[in-house]
C-alpha positions as CSV (number, residue, x, y, z in Angstrom):
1,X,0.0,0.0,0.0
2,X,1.3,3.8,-0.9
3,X,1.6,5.9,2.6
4,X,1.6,9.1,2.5
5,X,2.1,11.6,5.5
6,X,0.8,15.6,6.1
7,X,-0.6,18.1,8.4
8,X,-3.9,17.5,8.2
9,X,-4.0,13.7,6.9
10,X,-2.6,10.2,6.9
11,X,-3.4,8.5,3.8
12,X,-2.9,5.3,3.4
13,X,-3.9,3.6,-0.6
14,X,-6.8,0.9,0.2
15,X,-6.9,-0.3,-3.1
16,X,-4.1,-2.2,-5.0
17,X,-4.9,-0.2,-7.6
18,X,-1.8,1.8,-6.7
19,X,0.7,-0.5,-8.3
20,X,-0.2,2.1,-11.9
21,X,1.8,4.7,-10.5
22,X,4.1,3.3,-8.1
23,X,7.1,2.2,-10.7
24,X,9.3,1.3,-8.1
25,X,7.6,-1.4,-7.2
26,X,7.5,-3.5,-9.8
27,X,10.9,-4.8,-9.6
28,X,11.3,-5.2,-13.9
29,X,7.6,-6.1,-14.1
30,X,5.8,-4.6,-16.9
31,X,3.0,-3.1,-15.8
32,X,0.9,-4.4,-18.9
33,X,1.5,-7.3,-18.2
34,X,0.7,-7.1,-15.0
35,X,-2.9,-5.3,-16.0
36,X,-3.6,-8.4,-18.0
37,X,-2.7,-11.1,-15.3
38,X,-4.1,-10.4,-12.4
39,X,-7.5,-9.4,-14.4
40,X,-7.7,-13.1,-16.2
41,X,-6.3,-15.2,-12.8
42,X,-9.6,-13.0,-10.9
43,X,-11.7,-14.0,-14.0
44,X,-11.0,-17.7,-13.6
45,X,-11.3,-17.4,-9.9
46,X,-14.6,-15.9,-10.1
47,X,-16.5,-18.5,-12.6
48,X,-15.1,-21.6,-11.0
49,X,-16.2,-20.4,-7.5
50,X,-19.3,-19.3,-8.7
51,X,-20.4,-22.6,-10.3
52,X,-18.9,-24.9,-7.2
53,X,-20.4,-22.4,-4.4
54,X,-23.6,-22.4,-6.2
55,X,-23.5,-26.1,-6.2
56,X,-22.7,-26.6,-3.0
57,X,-25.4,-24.0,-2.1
58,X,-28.4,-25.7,-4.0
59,X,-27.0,-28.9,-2.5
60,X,-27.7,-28.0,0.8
61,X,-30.4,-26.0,0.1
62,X,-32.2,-29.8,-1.0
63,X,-31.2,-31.6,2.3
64,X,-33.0,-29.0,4.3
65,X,-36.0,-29.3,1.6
66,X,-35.8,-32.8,2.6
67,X,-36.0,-32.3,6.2
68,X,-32.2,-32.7,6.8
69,X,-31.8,-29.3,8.9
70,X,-28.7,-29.1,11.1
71,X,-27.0,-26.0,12.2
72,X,-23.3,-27.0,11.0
73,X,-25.3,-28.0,7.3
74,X,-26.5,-24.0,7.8
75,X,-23.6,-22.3,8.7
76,X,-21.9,-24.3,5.9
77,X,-24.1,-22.7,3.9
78,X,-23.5,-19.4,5.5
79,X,-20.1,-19.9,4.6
80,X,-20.5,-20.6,0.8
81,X,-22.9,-18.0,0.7
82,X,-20.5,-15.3,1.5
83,X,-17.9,-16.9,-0.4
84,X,-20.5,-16.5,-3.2
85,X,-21.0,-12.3,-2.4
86,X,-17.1,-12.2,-2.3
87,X,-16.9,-13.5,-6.1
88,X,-20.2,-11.5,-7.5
89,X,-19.6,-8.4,-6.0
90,X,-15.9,-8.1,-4.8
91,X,-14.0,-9.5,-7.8
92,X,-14.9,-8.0,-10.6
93,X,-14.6,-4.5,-9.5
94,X,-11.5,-5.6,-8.1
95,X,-10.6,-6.8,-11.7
96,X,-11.0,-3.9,-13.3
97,X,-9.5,-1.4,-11.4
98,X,-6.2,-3.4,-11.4
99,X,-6.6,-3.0,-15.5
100,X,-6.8,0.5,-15.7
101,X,-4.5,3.0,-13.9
102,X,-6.7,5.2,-12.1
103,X,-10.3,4.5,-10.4
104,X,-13.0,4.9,-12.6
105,X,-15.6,2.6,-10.6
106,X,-17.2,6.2,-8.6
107,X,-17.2,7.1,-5.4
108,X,-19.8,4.6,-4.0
109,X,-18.0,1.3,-5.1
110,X,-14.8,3.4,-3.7
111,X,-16.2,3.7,-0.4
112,X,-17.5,0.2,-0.4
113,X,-15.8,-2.2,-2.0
114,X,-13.1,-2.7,0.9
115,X,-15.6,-2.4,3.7
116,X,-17.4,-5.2,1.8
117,X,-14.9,-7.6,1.1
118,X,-13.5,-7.3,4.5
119,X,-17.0,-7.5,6.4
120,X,-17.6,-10.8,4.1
121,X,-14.5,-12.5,5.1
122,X,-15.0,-11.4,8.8
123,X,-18.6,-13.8,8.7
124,X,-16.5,-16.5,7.7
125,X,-14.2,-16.1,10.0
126,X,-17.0,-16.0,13.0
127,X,-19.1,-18.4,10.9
128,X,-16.1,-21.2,11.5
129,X,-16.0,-20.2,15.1
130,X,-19.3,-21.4,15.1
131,X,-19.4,-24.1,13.2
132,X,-16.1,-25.1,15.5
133,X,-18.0,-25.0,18.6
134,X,-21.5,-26.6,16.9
135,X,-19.1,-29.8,16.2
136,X,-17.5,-30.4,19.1
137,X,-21.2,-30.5,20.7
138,X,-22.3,-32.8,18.2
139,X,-19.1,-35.5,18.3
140,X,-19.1,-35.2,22.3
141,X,-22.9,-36.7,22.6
142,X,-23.3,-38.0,18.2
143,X,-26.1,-40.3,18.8
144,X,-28.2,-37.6,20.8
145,X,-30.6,-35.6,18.2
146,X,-30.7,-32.1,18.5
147,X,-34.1,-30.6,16.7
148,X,-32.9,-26.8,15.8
149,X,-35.9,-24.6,14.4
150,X,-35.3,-22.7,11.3
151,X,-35.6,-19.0,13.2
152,X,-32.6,-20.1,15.5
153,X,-30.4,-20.4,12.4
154,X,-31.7,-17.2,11.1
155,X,-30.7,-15.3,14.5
156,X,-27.2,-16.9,14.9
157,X,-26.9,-15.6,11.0
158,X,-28.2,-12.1,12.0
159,X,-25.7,-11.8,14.8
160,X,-22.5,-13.1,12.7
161,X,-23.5,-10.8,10.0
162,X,-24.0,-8.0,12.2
163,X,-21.1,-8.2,13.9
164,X,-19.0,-8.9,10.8
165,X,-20.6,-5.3,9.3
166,X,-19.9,-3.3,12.0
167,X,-16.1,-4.3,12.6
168,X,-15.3,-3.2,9.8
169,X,-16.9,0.1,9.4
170,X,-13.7,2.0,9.8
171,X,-12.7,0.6,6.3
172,X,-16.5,2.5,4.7
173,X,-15.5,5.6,6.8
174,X,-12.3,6.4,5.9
175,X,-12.5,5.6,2.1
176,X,-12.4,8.2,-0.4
177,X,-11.3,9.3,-3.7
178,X,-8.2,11.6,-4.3
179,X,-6.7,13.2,-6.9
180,X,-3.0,12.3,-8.1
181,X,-0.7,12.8,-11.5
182,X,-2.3,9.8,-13.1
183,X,-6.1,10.1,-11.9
184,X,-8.1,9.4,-9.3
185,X,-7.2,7.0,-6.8
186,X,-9.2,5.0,-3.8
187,X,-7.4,5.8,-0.7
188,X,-8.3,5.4,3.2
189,X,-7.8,8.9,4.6
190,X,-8.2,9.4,8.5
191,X,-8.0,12.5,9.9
192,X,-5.9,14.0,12.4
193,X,-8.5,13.6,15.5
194,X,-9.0,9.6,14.5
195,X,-5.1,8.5,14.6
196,X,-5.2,7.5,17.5
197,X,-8.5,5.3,17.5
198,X,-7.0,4.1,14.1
199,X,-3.7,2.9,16.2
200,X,-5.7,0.8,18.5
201,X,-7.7,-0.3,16.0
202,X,-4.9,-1.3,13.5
203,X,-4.0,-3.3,16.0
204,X,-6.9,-4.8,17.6
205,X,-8.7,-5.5,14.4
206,X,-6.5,-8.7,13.1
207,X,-6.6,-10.0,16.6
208,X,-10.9,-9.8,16.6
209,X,-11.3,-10.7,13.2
210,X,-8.3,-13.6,12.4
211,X,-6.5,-14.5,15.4
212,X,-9.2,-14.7,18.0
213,X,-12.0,-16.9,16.1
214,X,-9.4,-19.1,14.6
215,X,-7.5,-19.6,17.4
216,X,-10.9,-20.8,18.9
217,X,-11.8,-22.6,16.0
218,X,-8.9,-24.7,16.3
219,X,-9.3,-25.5,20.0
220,X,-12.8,-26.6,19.9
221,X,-11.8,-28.9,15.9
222,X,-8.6,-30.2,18.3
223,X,-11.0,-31.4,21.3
224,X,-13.5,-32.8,18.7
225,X,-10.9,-34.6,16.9
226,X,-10.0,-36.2,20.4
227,X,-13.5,-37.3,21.2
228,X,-13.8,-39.2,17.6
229,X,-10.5,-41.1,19.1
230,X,-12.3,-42.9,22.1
231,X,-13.4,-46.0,21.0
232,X,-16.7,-47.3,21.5
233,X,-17.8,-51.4,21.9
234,X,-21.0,-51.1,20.0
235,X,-21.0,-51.1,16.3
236,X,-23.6,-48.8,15.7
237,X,-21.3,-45.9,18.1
238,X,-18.4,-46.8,15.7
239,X,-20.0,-46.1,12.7
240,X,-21.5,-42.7,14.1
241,X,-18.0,-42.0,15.3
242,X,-16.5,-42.5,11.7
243,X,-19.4,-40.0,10.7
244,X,-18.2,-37.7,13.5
245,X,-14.3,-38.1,12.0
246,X,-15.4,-37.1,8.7
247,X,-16.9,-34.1,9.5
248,X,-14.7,-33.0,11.9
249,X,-11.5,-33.6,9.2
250,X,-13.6,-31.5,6.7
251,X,-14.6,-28.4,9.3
252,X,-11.1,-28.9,10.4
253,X,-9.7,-28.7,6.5
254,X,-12.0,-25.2,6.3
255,X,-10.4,-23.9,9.0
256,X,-6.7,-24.6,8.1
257,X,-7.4,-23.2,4.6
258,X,-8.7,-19.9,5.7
259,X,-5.6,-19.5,8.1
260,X,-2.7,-20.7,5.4
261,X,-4.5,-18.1,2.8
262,X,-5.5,-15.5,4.8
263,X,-2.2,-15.1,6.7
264,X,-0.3,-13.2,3.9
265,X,-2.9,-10.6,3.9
266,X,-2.3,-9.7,7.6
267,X,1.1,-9.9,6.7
268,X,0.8,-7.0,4.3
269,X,-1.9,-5.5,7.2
270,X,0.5,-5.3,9.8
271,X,3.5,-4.0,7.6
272,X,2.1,-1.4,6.1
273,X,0.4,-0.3,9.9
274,X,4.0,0.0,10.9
275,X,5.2,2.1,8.5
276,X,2.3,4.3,8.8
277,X,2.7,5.0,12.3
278,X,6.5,5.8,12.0
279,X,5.5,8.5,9.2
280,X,2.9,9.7,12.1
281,X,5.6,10.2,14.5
282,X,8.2,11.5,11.9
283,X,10.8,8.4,13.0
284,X,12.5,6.6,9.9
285,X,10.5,3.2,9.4
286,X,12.5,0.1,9.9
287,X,11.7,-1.5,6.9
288,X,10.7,-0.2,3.4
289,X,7.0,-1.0,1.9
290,X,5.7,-4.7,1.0
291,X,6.6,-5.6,-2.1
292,X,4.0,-5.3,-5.1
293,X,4.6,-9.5,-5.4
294,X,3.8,-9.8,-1.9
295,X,0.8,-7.6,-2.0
296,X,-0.4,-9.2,-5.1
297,X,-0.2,-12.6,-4.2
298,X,-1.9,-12.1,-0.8
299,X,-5.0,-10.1,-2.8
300,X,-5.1,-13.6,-5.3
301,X,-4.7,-16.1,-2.3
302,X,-8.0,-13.9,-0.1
303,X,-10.1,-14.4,-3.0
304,X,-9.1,-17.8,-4.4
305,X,-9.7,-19.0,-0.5
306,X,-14.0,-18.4,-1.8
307,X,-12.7,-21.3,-4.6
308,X,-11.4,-23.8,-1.6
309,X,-14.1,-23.6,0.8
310,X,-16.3,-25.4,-1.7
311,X,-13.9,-27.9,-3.2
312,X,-12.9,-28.8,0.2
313,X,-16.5,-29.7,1.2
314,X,-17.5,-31.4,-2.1
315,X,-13.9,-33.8,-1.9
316,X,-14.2,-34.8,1.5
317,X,-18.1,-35.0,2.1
318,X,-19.7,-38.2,1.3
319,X,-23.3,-36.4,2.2
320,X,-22.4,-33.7,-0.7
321,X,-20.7,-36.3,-3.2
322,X,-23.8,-38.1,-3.1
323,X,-26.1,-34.4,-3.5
324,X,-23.2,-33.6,-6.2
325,X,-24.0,-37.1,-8.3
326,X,-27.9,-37.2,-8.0
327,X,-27.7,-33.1,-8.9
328,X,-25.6,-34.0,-11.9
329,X,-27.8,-37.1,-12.7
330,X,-30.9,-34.7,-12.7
331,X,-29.5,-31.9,-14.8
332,X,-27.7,-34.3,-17.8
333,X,-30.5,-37.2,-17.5
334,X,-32.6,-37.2,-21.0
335,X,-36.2,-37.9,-21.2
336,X,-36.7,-41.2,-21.4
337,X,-39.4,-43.0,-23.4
338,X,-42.7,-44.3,-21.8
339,X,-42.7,-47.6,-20.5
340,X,-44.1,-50.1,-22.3
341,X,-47.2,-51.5,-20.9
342,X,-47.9,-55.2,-19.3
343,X,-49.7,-57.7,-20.1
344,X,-53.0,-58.2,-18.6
345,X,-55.4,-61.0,-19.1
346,X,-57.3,-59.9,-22.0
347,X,-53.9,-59.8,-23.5
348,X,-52.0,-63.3,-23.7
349,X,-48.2,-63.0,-24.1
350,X,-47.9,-65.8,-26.2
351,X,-45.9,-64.9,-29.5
352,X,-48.3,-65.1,-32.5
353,X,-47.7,-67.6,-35.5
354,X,-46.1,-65.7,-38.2
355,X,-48.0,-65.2,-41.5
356,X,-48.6,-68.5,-43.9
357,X,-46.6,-68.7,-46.9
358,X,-49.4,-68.5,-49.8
359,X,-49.0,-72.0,-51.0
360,X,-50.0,-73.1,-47.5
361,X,-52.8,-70.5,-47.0
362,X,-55.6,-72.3,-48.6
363,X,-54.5,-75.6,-46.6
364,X,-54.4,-73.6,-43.1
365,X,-57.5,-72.6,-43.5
366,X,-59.1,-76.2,-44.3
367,X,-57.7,-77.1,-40.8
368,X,-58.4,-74.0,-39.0
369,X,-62.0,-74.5,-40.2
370,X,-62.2,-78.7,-39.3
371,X,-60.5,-77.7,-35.8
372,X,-63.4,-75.0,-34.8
373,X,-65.9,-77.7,-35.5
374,X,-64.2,-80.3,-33.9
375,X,-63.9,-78.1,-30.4
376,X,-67.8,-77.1,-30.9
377,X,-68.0,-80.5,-30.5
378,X,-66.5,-81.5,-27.3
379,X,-66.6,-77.7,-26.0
380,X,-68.0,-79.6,-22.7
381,X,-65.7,-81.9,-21.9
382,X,-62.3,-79.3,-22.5
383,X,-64.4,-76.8,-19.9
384,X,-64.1,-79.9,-17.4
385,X,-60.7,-80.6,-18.3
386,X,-57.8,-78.7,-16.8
387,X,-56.9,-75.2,-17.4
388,X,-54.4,-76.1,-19.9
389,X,-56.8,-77.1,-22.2
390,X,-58.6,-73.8,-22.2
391,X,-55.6,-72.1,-22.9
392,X,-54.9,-74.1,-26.1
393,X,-58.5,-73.3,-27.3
394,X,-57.9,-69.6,-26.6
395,X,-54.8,-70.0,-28.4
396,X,-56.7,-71.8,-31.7
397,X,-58.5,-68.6,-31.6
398,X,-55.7,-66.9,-32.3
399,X,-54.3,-69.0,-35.0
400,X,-51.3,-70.8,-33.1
401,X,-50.8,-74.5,-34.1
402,X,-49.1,-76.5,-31.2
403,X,-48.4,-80.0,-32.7
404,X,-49.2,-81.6,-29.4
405,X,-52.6,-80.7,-29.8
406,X,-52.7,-81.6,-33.3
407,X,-51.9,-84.8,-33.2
408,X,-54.0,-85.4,-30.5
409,X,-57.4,-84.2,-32.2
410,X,-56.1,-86.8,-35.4
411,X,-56.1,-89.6,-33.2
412,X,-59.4,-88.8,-31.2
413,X,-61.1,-88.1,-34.9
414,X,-59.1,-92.3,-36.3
415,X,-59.8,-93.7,-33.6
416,X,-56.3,-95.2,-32.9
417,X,-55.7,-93.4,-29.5
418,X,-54.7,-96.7,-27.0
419,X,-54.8,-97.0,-23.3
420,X,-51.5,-95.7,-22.7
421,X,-51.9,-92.4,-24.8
422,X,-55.0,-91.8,-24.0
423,X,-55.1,-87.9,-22.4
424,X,-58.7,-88.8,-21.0
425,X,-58.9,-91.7,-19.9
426,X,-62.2,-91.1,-17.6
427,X,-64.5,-91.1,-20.8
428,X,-63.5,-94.8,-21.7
429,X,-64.1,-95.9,-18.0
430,X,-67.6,-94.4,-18.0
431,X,-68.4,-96.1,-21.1
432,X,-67.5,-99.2,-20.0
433,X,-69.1,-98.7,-16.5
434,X,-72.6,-98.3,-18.2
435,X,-72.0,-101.5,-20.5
């Protein structure tokens, strides 16, 4: 950041913006280049965290639908939700004024466009101190059931948001637009009657906003992670403890990632703080500004943190790898075509004979005709028959020849049937019972 020191004012740049006129500090970087890079690495941070926050978002959003309500499912949520504002409303107004060399976004996106990105990153921050203390509760008692009402979540988002937004109000105060050589430029001016507020709170605002929540955060993740270490005798314990690993690993993963990424930004913080306040008091600072690579890179590492979060839940969740396959299932499944529909009774499944050959016609229907009058005939004996039998003369009806049946009706018609291949046997032994 570019400090600059006077009667009346301390001026200190907010945006990074101030790399355009600061020549120094590119170290043999060109600053086209530069204007070009950072723009296109936003860009791809932007549409990548868009689509895998919105996922995770509808994904979440679908469990609840389904009943599935659970505060540490809801402050996830919370989470990815302000990972979302970060990228839709953060990034590309960051993009573009690293692209051009003075601010031409206005006043109002100058006086909040820090305050907002730094307000969104403090809910996260509280958000996991939440979630931190929401999972040790659940891993130290995981087979109690803890019903949570829909307006509980929606207070404990109230209060993280509200305290997240008013934090950071210094950074929505102080910001303004000043003129220099090259154009205007967004910079955080404080007046002479706020330094000293702005000493105490250079100081105090890392330690509320990073150390304090993570530092708890990690306590609570540490003590969880020791509960999912006792093992239990009964199987169904040990497979909730398993569960209760899992998530604490992944809330655990959340928090480490937001520390690692964070860190270089509070790096930068604290430097240029330093400097500041040895221009205040007219002493020589002990070390010269942050580098533009350092400064850079902790900008890109804040923002791609809102591309983490949500890979980090979607690879080590097996709740939101399942959402994530039935989601993709539903969006690329095609329409499929109507099922076909079952037989019923008035509609035999028996395969129908295939179509005479014409030099066989004329015979066919000779026999077709001789059968019909043949079954008028002894209609009352097939009804007493078994079933089977009145299946093969529904089956006649419908013109299928089964030779078993064929052959039988020749012999009854000759004459020749014999004891032993005779299929009814009972009408022989009434005959001979009334001789």
């Amino acid at each position: 950041m570019d400090t600059l020191s006077g009667d009346n004012a301390t001026v200190v740049n907010a945006s990074i913006n101030k790399w355009s006129f600061n020549g120094h500090l590119f170290q043999n970087l060109d600053p086209k280049e530069l204007r070009v890079l950072v723009p296109a690495i936003l860009g791809v941070i932007c549409v990548l965290g868009v689509a895998c926050n919105l996922t995770a978002m509808v994904i979440l959003f679908s469990n609840a639908h389904r009943g599935k309500l659970s505060l540490i499912n809801s402050l996830i949520f919370n989470m990815m939700f302000a990972d979302g504002l970060v990228l839709v409303f953060s990034v590309p107004f960051k993009a573009a004024s690293f692209s051009k060399a003075s601010w031409d976004l206005g006043w109002v996106v100058c006086k909040t466009a820090d305050w907002f990105l730094q307000s969104c990153m403090a809910a996260k921050s509280f958000t996991v101190a939440v979630m931190a203390k929401a999972c040790y509760r659940y891993v130290s008692n995981p087979t109690k059931q803890v019903s949570i009402h829909l307006g509980s979540i929606l207070v404990v988002f109230f209060f993280i948001w509200l305290s997240a937004c008013s934090v950071t109000i210094p950074h929505w105060l102080f910001a303004t637009l000043q003129s220099r050589i090259r154009g205007l430029v967004c910079v955080l001016v404080v007046p002479p009657e706020a330094q000293s507020f702005m000493a105490v709170y250079a100081k105090a605002y890392p330690l509320g906003v990073y150390c304090t929540p993570l530092s708890f955060a990690l306590m609570y993740f540490w003590k969880a992670y020791g509960q999912c270490q006792r093992r239990s005798s009964k199987t169904q314990n040990l497979r909730t403890q398993i569960r209760s690993r899992k998530l604490t690993l992944m809330l655990f993963s959340l928090t480490v990632a937001m520390a690692i990424l964070w860190l270089p930004q509070w790096v930068v913080w604290l430097w240029e703080r330093h400097i500041t306040e040895r221009e205040i008091e007219g002493a020589k600072p002990l070390v010269s500004s942050p580098p533009l690579l350092l400064i850079l890179s902790a900008q890109l590492l804040t923002y791609s943190l809102s591309l983490v979060n949500p890979l980090i839940v979607l690879s080590l969740s097996e709740e939101f790898r399942e959402g994530y396959r039935g989601l993709w299932r539903r969006l690329t499944l095609r329409k499929q075509p109507p099922p076909k529909p079952k037989p019923g009774p008035h509609k035999p499944t028996a395969p129908k004979s295939p179509c005479p050959r014409p030099e066989t016609s004329v015979e066919l229907r000779g026999e077709n005709s001789f059968r019909s009058s043949s079954s008028r005939k002894v209609q009352p004996q097939m009804e007493q028959g078994v079933g089977g039998m009145e299946i093969d003369r529904v089956s006649l009806k419908d013109g299928i020849v089964l030779p078993d049946l064929e052959q039988f009706w020749h012999e009854r018609e000759t004459g020749s049937l014999t004891d032993e291949n005779d299929p009814v046997p009972w009408e022989h032994q009434s005959n001979d019972g009334k001789k």
